[in-house]
VEXBA-948419 format. One line per 3 residues: their letters; for each residue x, y, z of C-alpha. Coordinates in nm, 2 decimals, always signed. Last residue first. Layout:
A = X:Y:Z ~ ... $
This chain:
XXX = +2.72:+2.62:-3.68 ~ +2.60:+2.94:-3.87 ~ +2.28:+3.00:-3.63 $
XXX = +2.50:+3.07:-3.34 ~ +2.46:+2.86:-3.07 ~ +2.37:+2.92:-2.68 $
XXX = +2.38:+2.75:-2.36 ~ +2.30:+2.92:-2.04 ~ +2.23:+2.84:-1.66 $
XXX = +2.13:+3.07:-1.45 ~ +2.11:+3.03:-1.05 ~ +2.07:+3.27:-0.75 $
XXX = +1.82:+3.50:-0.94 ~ +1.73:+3.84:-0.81 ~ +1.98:+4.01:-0.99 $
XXX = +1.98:+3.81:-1.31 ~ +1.63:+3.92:-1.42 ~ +1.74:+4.33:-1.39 $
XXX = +2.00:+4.21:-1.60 ~ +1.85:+4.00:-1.87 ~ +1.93:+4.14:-2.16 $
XXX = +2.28:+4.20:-2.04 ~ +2.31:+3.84:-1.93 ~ +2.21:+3.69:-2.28 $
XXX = +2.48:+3.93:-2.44 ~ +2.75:+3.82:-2.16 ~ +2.66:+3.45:-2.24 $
XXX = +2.69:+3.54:-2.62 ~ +3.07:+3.73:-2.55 ~ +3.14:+3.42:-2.33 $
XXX = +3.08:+3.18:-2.65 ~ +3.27:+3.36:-2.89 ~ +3.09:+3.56:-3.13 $
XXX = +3.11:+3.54:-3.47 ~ +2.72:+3.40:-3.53 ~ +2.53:+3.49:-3.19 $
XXX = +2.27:+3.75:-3.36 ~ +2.19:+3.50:-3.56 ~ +2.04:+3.32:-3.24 $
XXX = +2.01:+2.97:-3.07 ~ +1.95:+3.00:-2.74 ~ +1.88:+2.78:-2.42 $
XXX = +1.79:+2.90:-2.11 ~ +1.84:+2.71:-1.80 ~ +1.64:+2.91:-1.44 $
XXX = +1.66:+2.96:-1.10 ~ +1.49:+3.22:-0.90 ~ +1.17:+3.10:-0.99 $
XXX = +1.09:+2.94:-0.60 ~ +0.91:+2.63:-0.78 ~ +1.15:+2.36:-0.80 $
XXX = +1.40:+2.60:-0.90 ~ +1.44:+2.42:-1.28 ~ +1.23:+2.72:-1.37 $
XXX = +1.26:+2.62:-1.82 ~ +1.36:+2.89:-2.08 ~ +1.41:+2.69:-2.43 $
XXX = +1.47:+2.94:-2.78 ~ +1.51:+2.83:-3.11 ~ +1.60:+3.09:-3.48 $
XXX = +1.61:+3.39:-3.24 ~ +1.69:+3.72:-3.41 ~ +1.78:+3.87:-3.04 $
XXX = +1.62:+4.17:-2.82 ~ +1.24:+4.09:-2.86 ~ +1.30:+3.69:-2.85 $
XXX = +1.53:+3.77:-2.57 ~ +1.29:+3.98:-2.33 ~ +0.98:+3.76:-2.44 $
XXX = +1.14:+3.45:-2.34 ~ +1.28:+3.64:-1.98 ~ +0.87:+3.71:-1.92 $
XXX = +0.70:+3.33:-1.98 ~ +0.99:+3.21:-1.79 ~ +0.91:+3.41:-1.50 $
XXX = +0.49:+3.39:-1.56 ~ +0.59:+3.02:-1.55 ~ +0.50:+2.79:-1.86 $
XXX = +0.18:+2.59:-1.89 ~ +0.20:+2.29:-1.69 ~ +0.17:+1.93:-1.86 $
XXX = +0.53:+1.82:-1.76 ~ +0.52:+1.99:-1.43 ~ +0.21:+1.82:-1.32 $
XXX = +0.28:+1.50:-1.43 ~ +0.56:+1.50:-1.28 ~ +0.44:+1.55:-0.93 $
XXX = +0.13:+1.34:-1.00 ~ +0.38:+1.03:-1.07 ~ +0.54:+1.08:-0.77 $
XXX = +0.27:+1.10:-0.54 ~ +0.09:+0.78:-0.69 ~ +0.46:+0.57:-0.68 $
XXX = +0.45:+0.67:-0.29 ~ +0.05:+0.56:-0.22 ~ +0.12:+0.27:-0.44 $
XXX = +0.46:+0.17:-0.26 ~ +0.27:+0.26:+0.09 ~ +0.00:+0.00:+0.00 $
């Protein structure tokens, strides 16, 4: 009985998250990038565990071909400064379009 009740509370737990609609938080740092960049695929997921204050974004923007990969992380971060400061976690990837 307790490996039902245990297997039921994980399950719902996932399945809550995987059918969610997106965070207002990740809903709002999206729209700053897809507004600042020529983003070809973008991912913005709270992997906080529900505080949003900790996020992975994933972009992959024109904007990003010739630049090194620090000089795109620094772009990312500049978008999202006033995000960033009240964050205690970010974690970025990002491509250029030209790969």
């Amino acid at each position: 009985m307790l490996r039902l009740l245990l297997r039921q509370r994980f399950q719902s737990a996932q399945i809550c998250r995987y059918f969610s609609s997106t965070t207002p938080n990740e809903s709002s740092i999206k729209k700053k990038l897809e507004e600042s960049l020529k983003v070809e695929s973008i991912n913005v997921q709270d992997i906080s565990g529900g505080c949003g204050a900790m996020f992975q974004i994933y972009v992959q923007a024109e904007d990003f071909n010739g630049l090194r990969t620090l000089q795109q992380h620094k772009l990312i971060k500049n978008i999202l400064k006033d995000d960033v400061a009240n964050m205690h976690g970010l974690t970025i990837k990002t491509e250029p379009t030209n790969r």
